[in-house]
matplotlib code that plots the C-alpha trace (Angstrom):
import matplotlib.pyplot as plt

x = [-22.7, -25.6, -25.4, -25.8, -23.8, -26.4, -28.5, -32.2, -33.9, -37.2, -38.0, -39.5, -42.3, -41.0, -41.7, -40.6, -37.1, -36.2, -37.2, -33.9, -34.7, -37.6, -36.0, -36.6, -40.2, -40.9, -40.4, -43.5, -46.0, -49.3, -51.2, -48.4, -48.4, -51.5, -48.9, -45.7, -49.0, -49.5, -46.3, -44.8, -47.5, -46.8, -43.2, -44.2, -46.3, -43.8, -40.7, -43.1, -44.3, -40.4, -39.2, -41.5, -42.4, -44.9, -47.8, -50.9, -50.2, -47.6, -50.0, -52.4, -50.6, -49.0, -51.2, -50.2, -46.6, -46.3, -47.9, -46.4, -42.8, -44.5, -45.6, -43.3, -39.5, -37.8, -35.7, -35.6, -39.5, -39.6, -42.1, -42.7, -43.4, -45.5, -44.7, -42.7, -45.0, -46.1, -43.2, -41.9, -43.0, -41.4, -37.9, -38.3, -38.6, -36.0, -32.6, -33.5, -35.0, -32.2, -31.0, -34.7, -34.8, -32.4, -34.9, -35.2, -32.5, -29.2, -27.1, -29.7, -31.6, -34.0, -37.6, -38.4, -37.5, -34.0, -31.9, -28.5, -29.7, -31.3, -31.6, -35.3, -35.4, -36.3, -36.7, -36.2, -39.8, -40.7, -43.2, -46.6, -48.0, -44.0, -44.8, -46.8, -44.4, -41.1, -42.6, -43.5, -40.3, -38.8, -41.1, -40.7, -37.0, -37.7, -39.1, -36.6, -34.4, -36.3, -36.5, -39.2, -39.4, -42.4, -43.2, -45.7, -46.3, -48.4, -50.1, -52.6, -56.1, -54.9, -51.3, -53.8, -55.3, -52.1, -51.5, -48.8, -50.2, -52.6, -50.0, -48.1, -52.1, -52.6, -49.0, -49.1, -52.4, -50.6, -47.3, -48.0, -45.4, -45.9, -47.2, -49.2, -50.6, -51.8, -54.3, -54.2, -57.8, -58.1, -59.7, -56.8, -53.8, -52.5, -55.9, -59.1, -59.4, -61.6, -61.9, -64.2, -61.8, -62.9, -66.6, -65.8, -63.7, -66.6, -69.2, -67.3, -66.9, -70.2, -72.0, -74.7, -74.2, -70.9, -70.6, -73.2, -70.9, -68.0, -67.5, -68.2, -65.6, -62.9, -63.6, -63.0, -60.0, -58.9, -59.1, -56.8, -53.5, -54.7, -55.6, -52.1, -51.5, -55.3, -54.8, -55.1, -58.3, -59.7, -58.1, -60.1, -63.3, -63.1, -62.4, -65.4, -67.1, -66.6, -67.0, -70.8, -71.1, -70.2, -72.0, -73.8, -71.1, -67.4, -64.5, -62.1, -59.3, -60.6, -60.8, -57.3, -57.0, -56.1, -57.6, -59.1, -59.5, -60.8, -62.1, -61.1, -60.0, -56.4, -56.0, -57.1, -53.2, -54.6, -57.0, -54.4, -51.5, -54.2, -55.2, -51.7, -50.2, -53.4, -52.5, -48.6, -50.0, -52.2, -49.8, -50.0, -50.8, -53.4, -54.9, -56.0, -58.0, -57.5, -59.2, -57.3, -57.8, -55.3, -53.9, -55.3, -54.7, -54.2, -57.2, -56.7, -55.5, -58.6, -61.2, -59.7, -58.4, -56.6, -54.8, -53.4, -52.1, -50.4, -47.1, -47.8, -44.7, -44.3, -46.9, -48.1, -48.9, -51.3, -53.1, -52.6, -52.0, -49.2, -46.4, -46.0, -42.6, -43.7, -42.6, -42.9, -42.1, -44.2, -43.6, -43.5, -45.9, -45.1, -45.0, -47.4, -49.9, -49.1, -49.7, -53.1, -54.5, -52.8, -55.1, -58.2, -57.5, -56.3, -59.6, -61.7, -60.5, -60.1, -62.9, -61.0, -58.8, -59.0, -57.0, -55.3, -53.4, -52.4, -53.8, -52.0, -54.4, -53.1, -49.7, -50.0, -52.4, -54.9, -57.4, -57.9, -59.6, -61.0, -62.7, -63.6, -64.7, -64.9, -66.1, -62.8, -60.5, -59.7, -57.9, -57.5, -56.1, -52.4, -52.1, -49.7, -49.6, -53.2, -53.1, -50.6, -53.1, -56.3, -54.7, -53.9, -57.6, -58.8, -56.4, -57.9, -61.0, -60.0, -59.6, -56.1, -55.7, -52.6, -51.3, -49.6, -47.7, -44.3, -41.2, -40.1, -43.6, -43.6, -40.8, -43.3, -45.1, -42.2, -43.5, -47.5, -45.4, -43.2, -45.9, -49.1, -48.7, -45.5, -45.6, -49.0, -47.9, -50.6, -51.7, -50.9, -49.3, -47.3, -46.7, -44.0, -43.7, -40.6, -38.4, -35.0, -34.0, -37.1, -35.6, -36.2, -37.8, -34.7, -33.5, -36.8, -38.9, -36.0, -36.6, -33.5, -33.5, -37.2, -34.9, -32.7, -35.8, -38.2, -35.4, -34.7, -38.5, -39.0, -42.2, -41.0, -41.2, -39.0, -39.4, -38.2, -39.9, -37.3, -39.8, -43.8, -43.9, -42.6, -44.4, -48.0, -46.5, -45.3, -48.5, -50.2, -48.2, -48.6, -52.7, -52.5, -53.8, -50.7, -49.1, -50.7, -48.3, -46.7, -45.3, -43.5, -43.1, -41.0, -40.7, -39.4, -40.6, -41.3, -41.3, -40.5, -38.8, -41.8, -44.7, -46.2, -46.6, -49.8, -48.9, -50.1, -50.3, -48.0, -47.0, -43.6, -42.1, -41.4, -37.4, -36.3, -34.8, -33.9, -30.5, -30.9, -27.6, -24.9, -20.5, -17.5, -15.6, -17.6, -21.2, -23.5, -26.4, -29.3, -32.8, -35.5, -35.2, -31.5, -31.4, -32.2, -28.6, -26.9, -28.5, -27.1, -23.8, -23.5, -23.8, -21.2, -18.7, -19.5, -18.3, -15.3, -14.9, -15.5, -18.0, -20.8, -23.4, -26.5, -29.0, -32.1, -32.9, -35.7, -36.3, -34.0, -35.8, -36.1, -32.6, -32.1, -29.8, -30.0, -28.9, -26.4, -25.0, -24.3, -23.1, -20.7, -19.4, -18.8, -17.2, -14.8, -15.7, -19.3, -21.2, -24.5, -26.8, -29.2, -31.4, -31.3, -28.6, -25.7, -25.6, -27.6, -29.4, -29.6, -25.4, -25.2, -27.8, -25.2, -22.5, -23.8, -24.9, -21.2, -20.0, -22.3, -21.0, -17.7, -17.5, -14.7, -14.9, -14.1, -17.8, -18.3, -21.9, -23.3, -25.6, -27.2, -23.9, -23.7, -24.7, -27.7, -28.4, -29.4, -32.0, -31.3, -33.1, -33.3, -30.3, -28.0, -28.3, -27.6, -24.6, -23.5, -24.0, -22.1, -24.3, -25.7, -24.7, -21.4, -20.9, -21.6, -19.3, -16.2, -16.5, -16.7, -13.4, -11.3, -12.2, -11.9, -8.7, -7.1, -7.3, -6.2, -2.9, -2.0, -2.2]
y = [-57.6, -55.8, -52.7, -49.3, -47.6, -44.5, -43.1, -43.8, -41.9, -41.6, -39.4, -40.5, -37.8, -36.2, -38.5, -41.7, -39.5, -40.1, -43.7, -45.4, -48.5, -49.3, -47.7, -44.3, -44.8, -45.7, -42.4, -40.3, -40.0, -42.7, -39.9, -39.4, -43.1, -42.6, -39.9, -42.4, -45.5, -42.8, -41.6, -45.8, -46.5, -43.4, -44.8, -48.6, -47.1, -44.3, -47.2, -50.2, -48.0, -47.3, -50.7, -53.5, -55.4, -57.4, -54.6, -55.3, -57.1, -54.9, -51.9, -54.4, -54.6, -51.4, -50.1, -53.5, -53.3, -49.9, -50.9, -54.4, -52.2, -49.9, -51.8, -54.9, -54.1, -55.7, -57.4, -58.8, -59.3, -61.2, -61.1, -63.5, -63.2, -65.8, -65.5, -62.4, -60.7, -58.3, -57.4, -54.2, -52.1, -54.3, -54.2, -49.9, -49.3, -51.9, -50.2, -50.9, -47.7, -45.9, -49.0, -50.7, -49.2, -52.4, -54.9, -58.0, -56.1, -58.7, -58.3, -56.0, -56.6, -59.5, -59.1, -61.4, -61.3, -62.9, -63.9, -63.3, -59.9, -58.1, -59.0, -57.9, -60.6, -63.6, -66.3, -66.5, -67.3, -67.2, -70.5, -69.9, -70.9, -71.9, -68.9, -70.6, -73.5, -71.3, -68.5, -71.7, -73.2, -69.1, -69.4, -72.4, -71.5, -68.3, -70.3, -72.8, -70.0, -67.8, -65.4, -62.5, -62.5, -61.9, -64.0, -62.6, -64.7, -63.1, -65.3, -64.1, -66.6, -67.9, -69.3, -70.5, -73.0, -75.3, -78.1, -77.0, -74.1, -76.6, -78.6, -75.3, -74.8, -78.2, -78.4, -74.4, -74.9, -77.8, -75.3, -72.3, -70.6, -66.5, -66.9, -64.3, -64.9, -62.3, -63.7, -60.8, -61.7, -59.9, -63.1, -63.5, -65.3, -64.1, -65.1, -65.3, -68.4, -71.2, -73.9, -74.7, -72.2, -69.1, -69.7, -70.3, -66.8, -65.2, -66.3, -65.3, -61.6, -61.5, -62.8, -60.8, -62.8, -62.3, -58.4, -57.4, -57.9, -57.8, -53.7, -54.6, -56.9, -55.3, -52.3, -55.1, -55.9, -52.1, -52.2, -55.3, -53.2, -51.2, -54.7, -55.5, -58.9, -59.6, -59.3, -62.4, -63.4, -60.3, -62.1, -65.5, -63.5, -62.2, -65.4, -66.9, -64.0, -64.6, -68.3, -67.9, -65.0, -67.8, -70.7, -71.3, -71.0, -73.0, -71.2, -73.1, -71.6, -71.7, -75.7, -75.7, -73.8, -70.3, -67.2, -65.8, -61.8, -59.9, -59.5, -56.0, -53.0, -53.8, -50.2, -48.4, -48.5, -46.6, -50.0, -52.1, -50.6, -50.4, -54.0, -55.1, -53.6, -55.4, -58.9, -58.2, -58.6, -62.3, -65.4, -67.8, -69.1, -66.0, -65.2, -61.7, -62.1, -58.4, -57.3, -55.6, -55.1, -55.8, -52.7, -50.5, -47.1, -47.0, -46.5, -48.2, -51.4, -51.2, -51.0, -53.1, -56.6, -57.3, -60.6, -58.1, -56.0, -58.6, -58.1, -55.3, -55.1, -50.8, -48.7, -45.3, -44.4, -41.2, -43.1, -46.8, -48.2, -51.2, -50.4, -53.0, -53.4, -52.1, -54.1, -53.7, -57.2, -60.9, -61.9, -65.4, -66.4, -66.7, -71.0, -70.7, -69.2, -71.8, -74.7, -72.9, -72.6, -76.2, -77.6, -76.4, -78.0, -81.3, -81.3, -80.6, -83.9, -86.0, -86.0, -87.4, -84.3, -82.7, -79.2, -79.3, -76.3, -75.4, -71.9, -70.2, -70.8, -67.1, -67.9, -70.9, -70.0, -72.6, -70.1, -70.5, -73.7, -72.7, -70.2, -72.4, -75.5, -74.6, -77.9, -79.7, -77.2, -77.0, -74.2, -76.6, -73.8, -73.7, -77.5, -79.0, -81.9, -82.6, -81.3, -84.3, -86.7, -85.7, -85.4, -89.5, -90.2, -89.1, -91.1, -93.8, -93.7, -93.1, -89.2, -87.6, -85.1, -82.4, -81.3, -78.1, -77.0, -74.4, -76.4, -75.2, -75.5, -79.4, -80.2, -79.7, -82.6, -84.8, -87.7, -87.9, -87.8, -91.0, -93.0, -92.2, -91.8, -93.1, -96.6, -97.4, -96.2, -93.7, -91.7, -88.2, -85.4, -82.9, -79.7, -77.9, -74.5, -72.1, -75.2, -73.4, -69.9, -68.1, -64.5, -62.0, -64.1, -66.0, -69.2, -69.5, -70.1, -71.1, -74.5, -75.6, -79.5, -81.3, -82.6, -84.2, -85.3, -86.5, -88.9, -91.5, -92.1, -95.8, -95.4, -91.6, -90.3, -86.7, -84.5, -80.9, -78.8, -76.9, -74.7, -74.2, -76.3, -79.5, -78.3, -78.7, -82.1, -83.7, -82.6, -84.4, -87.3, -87.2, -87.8, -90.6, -93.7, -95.9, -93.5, -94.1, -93.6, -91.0, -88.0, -84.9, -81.6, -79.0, -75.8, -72.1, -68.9, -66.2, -66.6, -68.7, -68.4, -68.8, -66.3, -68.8, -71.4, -72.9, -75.6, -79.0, -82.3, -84.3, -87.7, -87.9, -91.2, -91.5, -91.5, -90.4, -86.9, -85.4, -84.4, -80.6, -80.0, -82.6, -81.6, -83.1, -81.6, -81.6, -83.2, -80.5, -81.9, -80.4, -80.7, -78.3, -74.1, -74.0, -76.1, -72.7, -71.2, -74.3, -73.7, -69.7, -71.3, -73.4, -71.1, -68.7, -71.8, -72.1, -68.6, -69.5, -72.6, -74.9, -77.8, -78.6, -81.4, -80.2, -82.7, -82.2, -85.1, -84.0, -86.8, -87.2, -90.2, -92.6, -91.2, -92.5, -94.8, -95.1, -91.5, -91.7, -94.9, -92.4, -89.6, -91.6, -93.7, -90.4, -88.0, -87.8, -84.3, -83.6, -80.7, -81.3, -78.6, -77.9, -75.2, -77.8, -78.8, -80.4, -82.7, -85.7, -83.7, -84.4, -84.3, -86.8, -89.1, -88.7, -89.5, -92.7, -93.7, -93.1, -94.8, -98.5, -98.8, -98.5, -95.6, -93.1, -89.1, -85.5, -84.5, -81.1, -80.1, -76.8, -76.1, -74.5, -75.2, -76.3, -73.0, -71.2, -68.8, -65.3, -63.0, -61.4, -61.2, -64.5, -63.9, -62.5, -65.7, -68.1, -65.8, -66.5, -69.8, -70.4, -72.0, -69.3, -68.9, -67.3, -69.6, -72.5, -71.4, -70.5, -74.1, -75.4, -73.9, -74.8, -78.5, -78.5, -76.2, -78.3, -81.2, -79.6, -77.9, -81.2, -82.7]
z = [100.0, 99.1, 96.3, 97.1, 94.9, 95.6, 98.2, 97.3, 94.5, 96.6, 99.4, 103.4, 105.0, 108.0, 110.6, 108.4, 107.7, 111.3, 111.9, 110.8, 113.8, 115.2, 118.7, 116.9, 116.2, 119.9, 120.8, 118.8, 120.7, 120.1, 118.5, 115.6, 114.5, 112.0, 110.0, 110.1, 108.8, 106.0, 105.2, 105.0, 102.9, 100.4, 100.5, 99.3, 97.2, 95.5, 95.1, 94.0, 91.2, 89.8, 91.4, 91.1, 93.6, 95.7, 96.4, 97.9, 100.7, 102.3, 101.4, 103.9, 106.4, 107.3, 110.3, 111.7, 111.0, 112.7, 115.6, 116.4, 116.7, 118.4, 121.4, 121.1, 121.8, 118.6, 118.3, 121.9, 121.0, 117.9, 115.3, 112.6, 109.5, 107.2, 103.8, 103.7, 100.6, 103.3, 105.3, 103.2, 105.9, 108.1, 106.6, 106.2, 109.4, 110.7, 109.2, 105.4, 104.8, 102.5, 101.0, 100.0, 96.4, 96.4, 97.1, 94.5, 92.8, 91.8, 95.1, 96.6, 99.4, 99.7, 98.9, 101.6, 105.3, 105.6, 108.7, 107.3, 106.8, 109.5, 113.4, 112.8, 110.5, 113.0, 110.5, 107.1, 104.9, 101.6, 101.4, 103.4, 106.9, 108.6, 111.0, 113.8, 113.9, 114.4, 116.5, 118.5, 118.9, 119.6, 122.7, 124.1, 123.7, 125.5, 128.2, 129.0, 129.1, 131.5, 128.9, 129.5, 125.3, 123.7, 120.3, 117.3, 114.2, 112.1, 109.3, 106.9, 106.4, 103.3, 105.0, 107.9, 105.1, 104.6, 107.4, 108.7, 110.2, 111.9, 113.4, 114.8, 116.3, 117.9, 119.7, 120.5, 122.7, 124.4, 126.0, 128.0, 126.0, 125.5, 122.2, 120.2, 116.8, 114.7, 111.9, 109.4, 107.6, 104.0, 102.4, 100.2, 99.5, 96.1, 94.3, 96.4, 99.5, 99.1, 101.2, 104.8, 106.7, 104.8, 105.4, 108.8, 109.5, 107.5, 109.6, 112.9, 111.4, 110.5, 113.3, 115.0, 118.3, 118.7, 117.6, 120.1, 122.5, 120.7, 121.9, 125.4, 125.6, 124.4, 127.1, 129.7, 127.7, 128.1, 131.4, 132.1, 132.4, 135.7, 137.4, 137.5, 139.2, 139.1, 135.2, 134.6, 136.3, 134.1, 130.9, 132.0, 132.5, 129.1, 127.3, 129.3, 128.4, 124.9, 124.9, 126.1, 123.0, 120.8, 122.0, 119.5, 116.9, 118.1, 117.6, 116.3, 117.7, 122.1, 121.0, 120.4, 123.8, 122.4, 123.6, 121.1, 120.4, 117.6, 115.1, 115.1, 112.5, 111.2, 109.9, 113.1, 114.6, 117.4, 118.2, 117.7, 119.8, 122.8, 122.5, 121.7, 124.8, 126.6, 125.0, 126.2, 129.8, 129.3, 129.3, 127.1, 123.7, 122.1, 118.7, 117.9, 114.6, 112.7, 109.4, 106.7, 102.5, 100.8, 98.7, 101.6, 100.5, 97.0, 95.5, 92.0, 94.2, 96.5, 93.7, 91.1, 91.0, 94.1, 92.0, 89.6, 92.8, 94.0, 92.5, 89.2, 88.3, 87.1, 87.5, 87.3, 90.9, 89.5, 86.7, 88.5, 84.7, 84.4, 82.5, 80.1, 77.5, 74.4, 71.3, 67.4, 67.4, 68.0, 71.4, 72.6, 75.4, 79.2, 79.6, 82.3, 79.6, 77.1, 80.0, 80.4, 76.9, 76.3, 79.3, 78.1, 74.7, 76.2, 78.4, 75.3, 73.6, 77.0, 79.4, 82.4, 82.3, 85.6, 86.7, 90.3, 92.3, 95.5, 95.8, 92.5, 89.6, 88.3, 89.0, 86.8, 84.6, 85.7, 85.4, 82.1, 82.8, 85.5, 83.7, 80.5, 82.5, 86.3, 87.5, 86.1, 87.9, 91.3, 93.6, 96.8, 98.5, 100.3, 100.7, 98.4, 100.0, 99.6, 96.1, 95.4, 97.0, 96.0, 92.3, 93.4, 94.2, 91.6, 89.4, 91.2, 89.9, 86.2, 85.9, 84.4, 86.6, 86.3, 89.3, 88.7, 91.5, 91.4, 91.4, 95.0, 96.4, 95.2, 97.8, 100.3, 99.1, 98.3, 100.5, 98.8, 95.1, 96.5, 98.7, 97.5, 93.4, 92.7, 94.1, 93.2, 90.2, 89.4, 86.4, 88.1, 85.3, 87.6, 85.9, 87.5, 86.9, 87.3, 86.7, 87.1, 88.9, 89.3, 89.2, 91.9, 94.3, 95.1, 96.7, 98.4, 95.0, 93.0, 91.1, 91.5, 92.8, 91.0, 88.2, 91.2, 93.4, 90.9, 89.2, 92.1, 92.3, 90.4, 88.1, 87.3, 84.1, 84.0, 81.3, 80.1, 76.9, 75.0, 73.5, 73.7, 71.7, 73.1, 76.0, 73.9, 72.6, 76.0, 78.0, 74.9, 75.8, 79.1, 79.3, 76.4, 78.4, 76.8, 79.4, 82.6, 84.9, 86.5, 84.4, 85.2, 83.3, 84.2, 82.7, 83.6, 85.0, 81.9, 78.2, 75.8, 72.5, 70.1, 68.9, 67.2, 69.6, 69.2, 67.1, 66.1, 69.1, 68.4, 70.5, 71.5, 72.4, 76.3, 76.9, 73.2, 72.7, 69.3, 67.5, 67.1, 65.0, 64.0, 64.6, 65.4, 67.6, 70.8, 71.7, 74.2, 75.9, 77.0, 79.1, 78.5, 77.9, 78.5, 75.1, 73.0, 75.2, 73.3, 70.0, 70.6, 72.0, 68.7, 66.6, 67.4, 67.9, 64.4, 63.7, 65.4, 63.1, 65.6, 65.2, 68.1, 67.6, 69.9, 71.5, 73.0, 75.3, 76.2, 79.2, 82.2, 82.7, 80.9, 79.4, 75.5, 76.0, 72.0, 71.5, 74.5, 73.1, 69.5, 71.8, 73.0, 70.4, 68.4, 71.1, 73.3, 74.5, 75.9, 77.7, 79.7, 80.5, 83.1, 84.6, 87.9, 90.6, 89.1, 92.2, 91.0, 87.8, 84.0, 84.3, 86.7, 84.8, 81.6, 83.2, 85.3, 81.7, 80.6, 83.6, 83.4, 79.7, 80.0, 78.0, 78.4, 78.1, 79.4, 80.6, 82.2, 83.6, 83.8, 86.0, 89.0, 91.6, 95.2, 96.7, 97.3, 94.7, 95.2, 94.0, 90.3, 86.5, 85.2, 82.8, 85.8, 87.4, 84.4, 84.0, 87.7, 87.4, 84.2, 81.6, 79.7, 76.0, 76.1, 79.2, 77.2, 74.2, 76.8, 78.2, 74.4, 73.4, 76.5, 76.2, 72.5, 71.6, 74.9, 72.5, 69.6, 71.4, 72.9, 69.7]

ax = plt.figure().add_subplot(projection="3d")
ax.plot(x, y, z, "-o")
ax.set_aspect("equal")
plt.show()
């Protein structure tokens, strides 16, 4: 149920007022789409400011938006989106206008496109480069059913990087399905590309052969729609046309038999509804390759950093400055910033330290390094999967390298973790950040499962910090050569709980935890940040004059048995806790402990439950979920005053 407990606070231009359904913006004429471009942008712009939000790349994309409903008759034509950080124009103009000052909000609407949703909302995305692959299987659908449905992924060039958008390529050539895709180029993915493919897409927008006749081919293109049924011998002379122009450079693309079109303007809607209804009339599996800038339109977004523009959080849309919390008080860093800064240290006093990501060096603070020592840090682009096995090579050959990868974005490379560094039993330190529910982004970057996942892998080590820093101390850890084996870190979204974090290295023995507080009535267990809920949770059981002994375990695996065996032997009543899936998590490892030695006890587990968890703050969705701190104490004094009223 989504909330709307008021009509939006923020105000649509005249044009944009009367598009509630795409159906309504079909009928202005072509020359009034520049106004509705402007006036959708304004919009983003006006409720990102007040909202939050992801930014730049709707901003990007909203010529393109307003033309691919335009020409395409959604949601019988089905579009695609990759990602979903650029489809706010998409969801304002498809019904979602007067309910969008909702969007990330807890029980609002979803800040990415969603099926459950909208119609308009053809497949459900939040991880990069799945558009190709489904808009493939929408078409080939389409044409087993006889369906005259046109399909439109459109995938920007840093999505275009990862391998699956490569496979979706090689088998989409191969079927003579109606499919379009729209490679938005902005050189971006949230930080800059790197990587082979953005040289490549470079040089074809840049290439002196292929713009000189670049303009003459798109006026044969024009003219395709008055051939009628000779249009498609037209379409063949124009991808001939444009093979010669680019003989002496390959395009990628025609060798995976698509046509290719473009490059062309991706903020001239007038270009693009012309060629778009052109491409509606050539069968078969098409690229058009369209230009756009990220932030388009904003000025402060356009000339400053478009990394920062990403996703600002509040701003002021006159002055473009961030609005930041203002505090009299020290603030504990983000985790992310203390894996950075704790990197660069490490690497300092371990030469074989090497940095790994998958494209999000801001995101998770790899930067740092990569700033302090940029030839022992490497973006590898959207490719987590290679990340994982290129982190193995090198491990190989001696290096320490820390692959630091979003907890979500790991299950992608699942099967390189098992086969390729597990079993050989490599020296591979995976850092996972936003461990746990990531907030507004939702179930689609929730860190929910890595707990689950990484503890049935045989060589694992499986670690959660409580704090920065045990964070500092099992990274330390992790790169000692004593340790050379595989070693996972997990650790949340946000900030931590200490201002004065950066504290001395200090080895931590693998598979030991630490007793936090000593009680009698009831034993609580916990792995990683949710431990500071407990040490909350204890204290106001205490004010109740009840008595909680708190451990930290610290590892899930290898689990101290020691300290389980103490647990045990001492209580009869015991609470887990984990920012993880309760279904084969840190609980589950507890009680299977329990379990193989014969040991008897009431154990409850909190945690994330069986169910996908929506969008919300961080602290709205522990509350949900029941193992926040008053969570934590309510569970407490059920089990315990149970006891003590049966007695």
């Amino acid at each position: 149920m989504i909330k709307n407990s008021k009509s939006s606070e923020f105000q649509a231009g005249k044009l944009l007022d009367k598009i509630n359904l795409p159906s309504d913006l079909r009928l202005l004429r072509e020359d009034q789409l520049p106004e509705v471009s402007k006036e959708l942008r304004q919009y983003i712009i006006d409720l990102v400011s007040k909202k939050g939000g992801h930014f730049g790349a709707s901003l990007g994309v909203v010529e393109l938006t307003v033309a691919l409903h335009y020409v395409f008759n959604t949601p019988y034509d089905q579009l695609v989106w990759d990602v979903g950080h650029q489809a706010y124009g998409h969801k304002i103009l498809t019904g979602r206008r007067k309910i969008f000052h909702t969007n990330r909000i807890y029980k609002g609407i979803s800040g990415f496109p969603k099926r459950s949703e909208s119609e308009y909302d053809t497949f459900g995305v939040g991880h990069s480069s799945t558009s190709i692959s489904a808009a493939l299987g929408m078409a080939v659908a389409a044409n087993r059913k006889e369906e005259n449905r046109q399909v439109v992924a459109i995938i920007g060039d840093g999505a275009m990087t990862a391998g699956l958008a490569f496979e979706g390529l090689n088998h989409g050539g191969t079927e003579k399905s109606n499919l379009l895709v729209v490679l938005n180029d902005n050189c971006m993915s949230i930080d800059p590309n790197v990587g082979a493919l953005k040289e490549y897409l470079n040089d074809i927008t840049t290439s002196h052969t292929y713009n000189k006749v670049k303009d003459e081919l798109w006026k044969l293109l024009g003219k395709i729609s008055k051939f009628g049924p000779d249009a498609q011998h037209i379409a063949s002379k124009v991808s001939d046309t444009l093979k010669t122009a680019l003989l002496k450079q390959s395009n990628l693309f025609e060798s995976l038999q698509f046509r290719y079109f473009g490059p062309i303007d991706g903020h001239d809607v007038d270009r693009l509804v012309k060629v778009l209804k052109d491409l509606k009339d050539i069968p078969g599996p098409k690229i058009l390759h369209v230009l756009t800038r990220k932030g388009k339109g904003f000025k402060f977004s356009e000339e400053g950093n478009p990394t920062l523009w990403h996703a600002p959080g509040l701003f002021d849309k006159t002055t473009g400055k961030i609005i930041k919390a203002v505090s009299t008080e020290p603030q504990a860093p983000k985790y992310q910033d203390v894996f950075g800064n704790t990197l660069v240290e490490l690497a300092e006093l371990n030469l074989k330290i090497m940095g790994i990501t998958p494209a999000m060096p801001s995101g998770s603070s790899l930067n740092i390094m990569m700033k302090a020592m940029p030839n022992r840090a490497i973006d590898v682009g959207i490719a987590e999967q290679h990340a994982v096995t290129f982190s193995a090579g090198l491990a190989t050959q001696g290096m320490v390298p820390f692959c630091n990868i979003y907890s979500s974005f790991m299950q992608r490379a699942y099967d390189q973790v098992v086969h390729d560094v597990a079993l050989q039993n490599l020296h591979v330190v995976f850092c996972l950040d936003r461990g746990g529910l990531a907030g507004a982004d939702g179930p689609t970057h929730h860190g929910a499962f890595d707990l689950a996942y990484f503890r049935c892998i045989p060589n694992m080590v499986v670690s959660a910090p409580m704090n920065e820093s045990e964070l500092r101390n099992l990274m330390f850890t992790a790169q000692l050569e004593k340790n050379a084996f595989p070693f996972s870190i997990r650790y949340p979204r946000g900030q931590g709980v200490m201002p004065d974090w950066k504290t001395p290295f200090e080895e931590i023995t693998v598979g030991t935890g630490r007793k936090i507080r000593d009680g009698k009535n009831i034993a609580i267990l916990s792995i990683g940040h949710p431990g500071n809920f407990v040490v909350e949770a204890c204290d106001k059981l205490k004010m109740d004059g009840l008595s909680a002994a708190h451990y930290d375990m610290r590892f899930v695996k290898p689990i101290d048995k020691e300290m389980l065996h103490e647990v045990f032997s001492k209580f009869d009543k015991v609470i887990t806790v984990e920012d993880g899936c309760i279904q084969g998590g840190f609980g589950s490892a507890v009680i299977e402990f329990m379990v193989d030695h014969n040991y008897k006890a009431e154990v409850k587990r909190l945690g994330i439950p069986d169910k996908w968890i929506e969008h919300g703050e961080q602290g709205e969705l522990w509350n949900e979920c029941g193992f926040d701190a008053n969570a934590i104490v309510e569970q407490a004094k059920k089990m315990v005053l149970q006891t003590l009223l049966v007695e």
